[in-house]
C-alpha positions as semicolon CSV with decimal commas, in nm:
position;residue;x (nm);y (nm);z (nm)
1;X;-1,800;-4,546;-14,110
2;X;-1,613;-4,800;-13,874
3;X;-1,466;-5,106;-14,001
4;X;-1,696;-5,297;-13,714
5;X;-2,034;-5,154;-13,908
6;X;-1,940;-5,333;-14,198
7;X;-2,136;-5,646;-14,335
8;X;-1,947;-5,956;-14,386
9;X;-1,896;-6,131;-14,702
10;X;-2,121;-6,410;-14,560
11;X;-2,398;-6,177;-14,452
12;X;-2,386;-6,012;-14,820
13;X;-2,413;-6,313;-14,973
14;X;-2,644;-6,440;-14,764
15;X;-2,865;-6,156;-14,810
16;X;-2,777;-6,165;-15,157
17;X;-2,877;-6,548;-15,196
18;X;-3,237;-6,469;-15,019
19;X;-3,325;-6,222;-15,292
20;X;-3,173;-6,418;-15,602
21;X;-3,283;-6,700;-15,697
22;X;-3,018;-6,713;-16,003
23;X;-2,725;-6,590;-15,764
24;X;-2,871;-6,896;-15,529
25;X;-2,848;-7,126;-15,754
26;X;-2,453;-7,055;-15,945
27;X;-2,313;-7,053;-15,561
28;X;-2,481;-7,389;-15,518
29;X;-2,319;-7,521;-15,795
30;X;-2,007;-7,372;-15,779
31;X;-1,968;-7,525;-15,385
32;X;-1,741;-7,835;-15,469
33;X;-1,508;-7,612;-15,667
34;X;-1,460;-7,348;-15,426
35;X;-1,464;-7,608;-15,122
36;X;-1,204;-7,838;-15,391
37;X;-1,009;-7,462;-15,403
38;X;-0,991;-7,424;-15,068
39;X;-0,821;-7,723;-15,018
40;X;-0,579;-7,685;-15,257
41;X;-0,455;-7,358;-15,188
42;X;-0,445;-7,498;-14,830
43;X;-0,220;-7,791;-14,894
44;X;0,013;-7,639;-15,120
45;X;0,041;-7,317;-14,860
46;X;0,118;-7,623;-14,575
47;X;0,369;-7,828;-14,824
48;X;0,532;-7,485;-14,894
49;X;0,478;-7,583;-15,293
50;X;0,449;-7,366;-15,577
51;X;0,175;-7,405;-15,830
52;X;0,428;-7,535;-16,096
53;X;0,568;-7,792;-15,802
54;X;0,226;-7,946;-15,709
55;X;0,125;-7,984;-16,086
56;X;0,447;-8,213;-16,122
57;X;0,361;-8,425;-15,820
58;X;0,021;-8,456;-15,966
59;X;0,111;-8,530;-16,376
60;X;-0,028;-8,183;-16,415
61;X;0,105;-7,872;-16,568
62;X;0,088;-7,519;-16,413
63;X;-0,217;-7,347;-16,543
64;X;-0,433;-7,673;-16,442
65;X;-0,360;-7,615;-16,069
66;X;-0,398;-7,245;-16,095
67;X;-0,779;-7,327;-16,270
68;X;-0,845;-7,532;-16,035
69;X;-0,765;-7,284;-15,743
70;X;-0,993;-7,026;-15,932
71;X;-1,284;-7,208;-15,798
72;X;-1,479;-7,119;-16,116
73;X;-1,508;-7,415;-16,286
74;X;-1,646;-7,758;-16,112
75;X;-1,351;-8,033;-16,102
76;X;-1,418;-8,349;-16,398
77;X;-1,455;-8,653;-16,180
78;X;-1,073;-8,777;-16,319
79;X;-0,928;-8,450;-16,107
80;X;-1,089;-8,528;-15,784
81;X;-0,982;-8,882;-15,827
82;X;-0,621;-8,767;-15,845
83;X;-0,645;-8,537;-15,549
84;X;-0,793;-8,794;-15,327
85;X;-0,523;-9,095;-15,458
86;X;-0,205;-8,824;-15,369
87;X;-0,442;-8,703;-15,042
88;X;-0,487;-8,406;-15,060
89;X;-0,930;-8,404;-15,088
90;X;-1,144;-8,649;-14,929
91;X;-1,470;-8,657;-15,174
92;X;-1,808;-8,826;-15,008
93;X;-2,084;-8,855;-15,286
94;X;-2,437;-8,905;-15,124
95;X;-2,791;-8,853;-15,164
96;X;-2,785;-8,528;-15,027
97;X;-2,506;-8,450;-15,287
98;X;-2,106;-8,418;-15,288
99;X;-1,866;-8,249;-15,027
100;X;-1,517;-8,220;-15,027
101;X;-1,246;-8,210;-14,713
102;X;-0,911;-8,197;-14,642
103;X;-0,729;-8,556;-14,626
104;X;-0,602;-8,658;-14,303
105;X;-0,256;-8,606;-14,240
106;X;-0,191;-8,975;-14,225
107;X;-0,341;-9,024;-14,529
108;X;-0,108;-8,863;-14,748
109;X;0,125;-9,133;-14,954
110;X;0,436;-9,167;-14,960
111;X;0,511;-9,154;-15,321
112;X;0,348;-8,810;-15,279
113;X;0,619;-8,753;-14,989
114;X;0,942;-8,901;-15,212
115;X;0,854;-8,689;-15,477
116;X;0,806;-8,335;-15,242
117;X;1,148;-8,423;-15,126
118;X;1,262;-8,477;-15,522
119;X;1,153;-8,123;-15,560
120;X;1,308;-7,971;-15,251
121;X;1,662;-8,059;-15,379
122;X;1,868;-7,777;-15,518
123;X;1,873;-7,683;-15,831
124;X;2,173;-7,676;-16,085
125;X;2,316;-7,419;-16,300
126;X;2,077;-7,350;-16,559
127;X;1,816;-7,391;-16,360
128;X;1,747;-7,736;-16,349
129;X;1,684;-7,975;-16,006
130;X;1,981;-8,200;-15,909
131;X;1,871;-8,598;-15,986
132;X;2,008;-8,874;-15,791
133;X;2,226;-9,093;-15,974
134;X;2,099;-9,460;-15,976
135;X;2,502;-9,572;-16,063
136;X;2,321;-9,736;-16,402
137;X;2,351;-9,574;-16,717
């Protein structure tokens, strides 16, 4: 069989969602979370960050950001707050229910930017990143 005779995952699923109703209805409300994956795995891919790198610039550790990239679980209302303050998500709620997109560009912050650069700098024997000295002790 050729490659080119081969349904798509869309078509499947679309097929799929036509003749199950419960199928239908666990991809409808799993949509934010894989949209809210999407995204993630999107920015951190762009900002060349590893999972471990964009939990610290969000106050989150590791296996959070991983979960989240799962797309199996639909992001608490406190996560997609965070990811739209450090923009990364832009959430619309509305009648006709909630969607998820990438931030613009221009609306990522800088504190989001300082710390990226924080995490860029070399790190030391043992390990650990390099910290700038503030002179104050």
């Amino acid at each position: 069989m050729k490659l080119s005779h081969l349904a798509t995952h869309d078509e499947i699923s679309a097929q799929r969602r036509d003749h199950d109703p419960e199928y239908a209805a666990e991809v409808d409300r799993l949509a934010l979370a894989s949209a809210v994956s999407a995204i993630v795995v999107d920015f951190r891919a762009k900002h060349r960050l590893t999972q471990s790198e964009l939990g610290r610039l969000l106050g989150w550790k590791q296996p959070h950001v991983a979960r989240l990239e799962r797309g199996d679980h639909v992001p608490a209302l406190e996560t997609l707050q965070r990811l739209a303050r450090h923009g990364i998500v832009t959430i619309v709620v509305n009648e006709k229910g909630t969607t998820a997109s990438p931030a613009s560009k221009r609306t990522i912050n800088r504190r989001v930017q300082s710390r990226r650069a924080r995490l860029k700098r070399p790190l030391r024997a043992g390990g650990k990143r390099a910290v700038a000295s503030s002179g104050a002790r």
